[in-house]
Structure formats: structure tokens, C-alpha cells
C-alpha positions in Angstrom: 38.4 13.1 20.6 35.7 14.6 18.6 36.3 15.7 15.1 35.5 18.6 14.1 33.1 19.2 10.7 34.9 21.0 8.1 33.9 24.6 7.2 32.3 23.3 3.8 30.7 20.5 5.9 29.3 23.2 8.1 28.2 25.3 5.5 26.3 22.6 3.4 24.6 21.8 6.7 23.4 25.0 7.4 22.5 25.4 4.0 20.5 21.8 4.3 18.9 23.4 7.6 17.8 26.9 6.2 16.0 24.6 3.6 14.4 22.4 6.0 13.1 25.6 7.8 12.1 27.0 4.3 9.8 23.9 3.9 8.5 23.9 6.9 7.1 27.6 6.4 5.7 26.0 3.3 3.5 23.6 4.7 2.3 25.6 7.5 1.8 28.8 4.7 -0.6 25.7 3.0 -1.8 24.8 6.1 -3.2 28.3 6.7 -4.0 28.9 3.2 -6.3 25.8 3.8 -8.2 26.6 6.6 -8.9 30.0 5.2 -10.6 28.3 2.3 -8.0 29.0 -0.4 -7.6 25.4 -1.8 -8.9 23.8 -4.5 -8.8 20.8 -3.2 -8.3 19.9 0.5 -7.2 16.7 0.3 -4.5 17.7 -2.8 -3.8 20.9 0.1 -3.7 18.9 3.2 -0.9 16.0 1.2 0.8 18.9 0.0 1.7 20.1 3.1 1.8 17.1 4.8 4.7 15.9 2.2 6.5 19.8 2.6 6.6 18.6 6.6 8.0 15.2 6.0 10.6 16.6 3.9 11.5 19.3 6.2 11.7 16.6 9.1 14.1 14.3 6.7 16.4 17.1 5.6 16.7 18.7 9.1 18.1 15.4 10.5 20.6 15.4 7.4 21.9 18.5 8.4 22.1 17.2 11.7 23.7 14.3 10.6 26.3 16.2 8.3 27.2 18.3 11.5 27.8 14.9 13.0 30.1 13.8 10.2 27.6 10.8 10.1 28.4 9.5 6.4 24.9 8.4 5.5 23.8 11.5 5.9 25.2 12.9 2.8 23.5 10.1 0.4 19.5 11.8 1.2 20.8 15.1 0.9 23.0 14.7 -2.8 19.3 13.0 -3.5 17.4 15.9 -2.6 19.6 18.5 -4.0 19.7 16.6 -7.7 15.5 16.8 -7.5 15.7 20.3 -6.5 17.7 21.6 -9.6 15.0 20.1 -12.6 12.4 21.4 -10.3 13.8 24.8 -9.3 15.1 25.3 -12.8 11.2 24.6 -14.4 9.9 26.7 -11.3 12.7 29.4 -12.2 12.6 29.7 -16.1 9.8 27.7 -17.5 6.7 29.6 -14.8 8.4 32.2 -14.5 9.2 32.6 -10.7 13.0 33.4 -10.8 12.3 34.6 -6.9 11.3 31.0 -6.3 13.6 28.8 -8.6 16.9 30.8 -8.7 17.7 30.7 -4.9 16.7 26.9 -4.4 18.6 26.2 -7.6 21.4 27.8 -6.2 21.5 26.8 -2.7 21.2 22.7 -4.6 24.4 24.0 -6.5 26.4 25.5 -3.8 25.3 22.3 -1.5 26.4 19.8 -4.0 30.0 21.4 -4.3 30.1 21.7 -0.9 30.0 17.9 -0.3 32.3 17.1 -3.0 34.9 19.1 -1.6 38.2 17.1 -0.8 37.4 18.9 3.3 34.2 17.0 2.8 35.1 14.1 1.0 38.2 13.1 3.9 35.3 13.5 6.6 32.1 11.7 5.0 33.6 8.8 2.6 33.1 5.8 4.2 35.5 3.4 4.6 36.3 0.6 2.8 35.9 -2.9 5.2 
């Protein structure tokens, strides 16, 4: 019998997903950007987006993982989520784009707790042997 994912397992995974797709706008927004001639440079451009693709491509096989109550899954994506919060919180308060820190601050927050949840904890903790 399958188990089922726990609602905070669910949730983080969506969460993880909505990211992944928020990434992948990114690089195709650069992309765009790009070819209309609004880079500085095009190779700094090009591996920008290229790297916002690759990340998109690892976190939307976490989420599919976490759905999957796969327990390696969880390891990339409490990495991810502990570089988001310096990096959203400098992007958030130090620039000055709250509209582009606070919500990926926040979403690495509520992700976080999500996985730590006893729900989540029972259902991803590997086993010991």
C-alpha cells in the first residue's frame, strides 16, 4: 500500500514547486531580456539564466521527490531554503526590494518548518540500518 504524504509534506512540496516555476520564469525573463539587448554582459546573462534553469530543474524533482516521501529529497531542499534566507533577507532589506526578498524569505521559512514537522519528520527520517 502506498503512503500517503502528510498535509505539511504536501504543502512544502508545493511550496518547493511554486519556487521551481518562479525560477524558471526568471531565466526565461533573462533569456528575453538578453535577446532584446538588455544585458551588460551576455555571457554573465546567458550563465545567469542558465544557472536559474538548473535550479529550477533540481528543485522541481525535490518537490517531486517530497510528494514521493523519497527521504533524500528533503536534504537539497533544507540546502536551498538555508541559501535563500541570507540572500532574500540582503535582497529584502539591504537593496531595498521587500516585493522580491520578503516572499522568498518567507516561503524558505514556512518550508523549513514544514519539514521539521513531527507529520514530516515520521514520513522522511531515514532509518537507521
Amino acid at each position: 500500500m502506498v503512503e500517503r504524504a502528510p498535509a505539511q509534506v504536501r504543502v512544502a512540496s508545493a511550496l518547493v514547486a511554486l519556487e521551481a516555476l518562479a525560477l524558471a520564469a526568471a531565466a526565461v525573463i533573462l533569456v528575453a531580456k538578453t535577446a532584446a539587448g538588455g544585458a551588460d554582459s551576455l555571457a554573465r546573462a546567458l550563465l545567469t539564466a542558465a544557472l536559474a534553469g538548473f535550479a529550477a530543474a533540481v528543485l522541481a524533482l525535490c518537490a517531486r521527490g517530497l510528494l514521493r516521501l523519497r527521504p533524500a529529497a528533503r536534504t537539497p531542499v533544507v540546502v536551498l531554503q538555508l541559501l535563500a534566507i541570507p540572500v532574500s533577507y540582503s535582497l529584502a532589506f539591504q537593496a531595498g526590494r521587500v516585493g522580491y526578498g520578503g516572499p522568498i524569505l518567507v516561503t524558505a521559512l514556512v518550508v523549513l518548518y514544514l519539514l521539521f514537522t513531527p507529520p514530516a519528520r515520521a514520513v522522511l527520517d531515514r532509518q537507521p540500518g
